[in-house]
C-alpha positions, 0 to 999 in steps of 0.5 A: 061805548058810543061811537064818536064822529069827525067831519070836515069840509069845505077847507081851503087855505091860500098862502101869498096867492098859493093854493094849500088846500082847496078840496078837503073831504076828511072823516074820523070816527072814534077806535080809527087811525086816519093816516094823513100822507103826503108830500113836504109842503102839501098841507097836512100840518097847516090842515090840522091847524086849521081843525083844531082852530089856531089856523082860520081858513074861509068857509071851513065846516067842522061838525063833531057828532053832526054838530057844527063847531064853527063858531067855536075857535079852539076846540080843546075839550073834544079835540087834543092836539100834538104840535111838531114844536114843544108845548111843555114849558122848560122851568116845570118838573115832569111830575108838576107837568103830569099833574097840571095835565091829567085827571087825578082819577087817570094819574095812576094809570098815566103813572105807570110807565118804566119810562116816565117813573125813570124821568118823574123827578127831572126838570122838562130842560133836562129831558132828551129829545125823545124823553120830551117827546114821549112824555107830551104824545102820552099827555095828549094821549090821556086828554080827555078829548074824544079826538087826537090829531098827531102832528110829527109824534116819531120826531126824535124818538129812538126805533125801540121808543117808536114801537112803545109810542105805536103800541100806545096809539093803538090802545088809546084807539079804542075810545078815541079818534086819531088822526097821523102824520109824519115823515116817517111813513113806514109807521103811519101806514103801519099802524092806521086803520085809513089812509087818506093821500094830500096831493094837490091841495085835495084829499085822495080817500085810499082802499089800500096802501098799493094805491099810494104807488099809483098816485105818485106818492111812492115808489115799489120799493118804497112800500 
């Protein structure tokens, strides 16, 4: 299978004359899981906002496969996107928003899931948290795109529900290129393959998770 490439530089970002990001180096390649770290407010959503285009930052420099996208705004057939908010809308019913979302061709696959099959005749309204959540990670999941960028998926999921979510991004490593992040660090650093630290608007490219201990991310017995 080709190997895939995702690159940007270049980006940064002020709010109200507060420097976001100023120094952003970041490199995906498809069957790897970039873990994204970093503290509250450092900038890893407004990061891959901006990547996937419904952000603007000036001078930004996004290639896939060494091609320039940055004439393109929203980068929805190469790069998928998982907001922290619901993107699913509340008046659909599992089964009209499975349908609506994924390739005829994949929907068996996609259909083959204890969890989805127990919620296929509910209204999106009536899902729990962790339900709704889980049904929108495996939709961008099975996007077609060669890219993921995974904003909070662990948000209202139970710690059994975690652990099918993780086994899942792995598998759909293989053929895509994902980017993570999420409060819970435990499990992002758990799952990926490359860690990259957000800290003081500048992107720390780490050899090993102990690095994080260095850098002031976390403490000992944190890690």
């Amino acid at each position: 299978m080709r190997k895939h490439t995702l690159e940007v530089d270049g980006i940064q970002k002020k709010f109200n004359q507060r420097v976001i990001l100023s120094d952003i180096y970041l490199k995906c390649e498809t069957s790897e899981i970039v873990g994204l770290l970093g503290r509250n407010g450092s900038g890893k959503s407004t990061l891959l906002k901006i990547i996937f285009g419904i952000i603007s930052a000036p001078n930004k420099c996004i290639r896939i496969d060494s091609v320039s996208k940055n004439t393109e705004n929203v980068l929805l057939n190469e790069i998928s996107y998982l907001h922290q908010e619901q993107f699913v809308p509340n008046h659909l019913s599992v089964q009209k928003a499975i349908s609506l979302s994924i390739d005829e061709k994949n929907e068996s696959a996609f259909l083959d899931d204890e969890l989805i099959k127990s919620v296929l005749k509910k209204k999106i309204k009536h899902l729990s948290s962790g339900e709704l959540r889980y049904l929108e990670i495996k939709l961008v999941l099975f996007n077609p795109s060669k890219f993921v960028l995974l904003d909070e998926p662990y948000n209202g999921l139970s710690p059994l529900m975690v652990d099918v979510v993780n086994e899942m991004i792995q598998s759909n490593s293989h053929k895509k290129g994902i980017i993570i992040t999420d409060h819970n660090y435990q499990n992002v650093i758990k799952i990926s393959t490359r860690l990259i630290l957000i800290k003081e608007g500048k992107t720390h490219h780490l050899k090993d998770k102990s690095e994080l201990i260095e850098k002031g991310y976390l403490t000992k017995n944190m890690l």
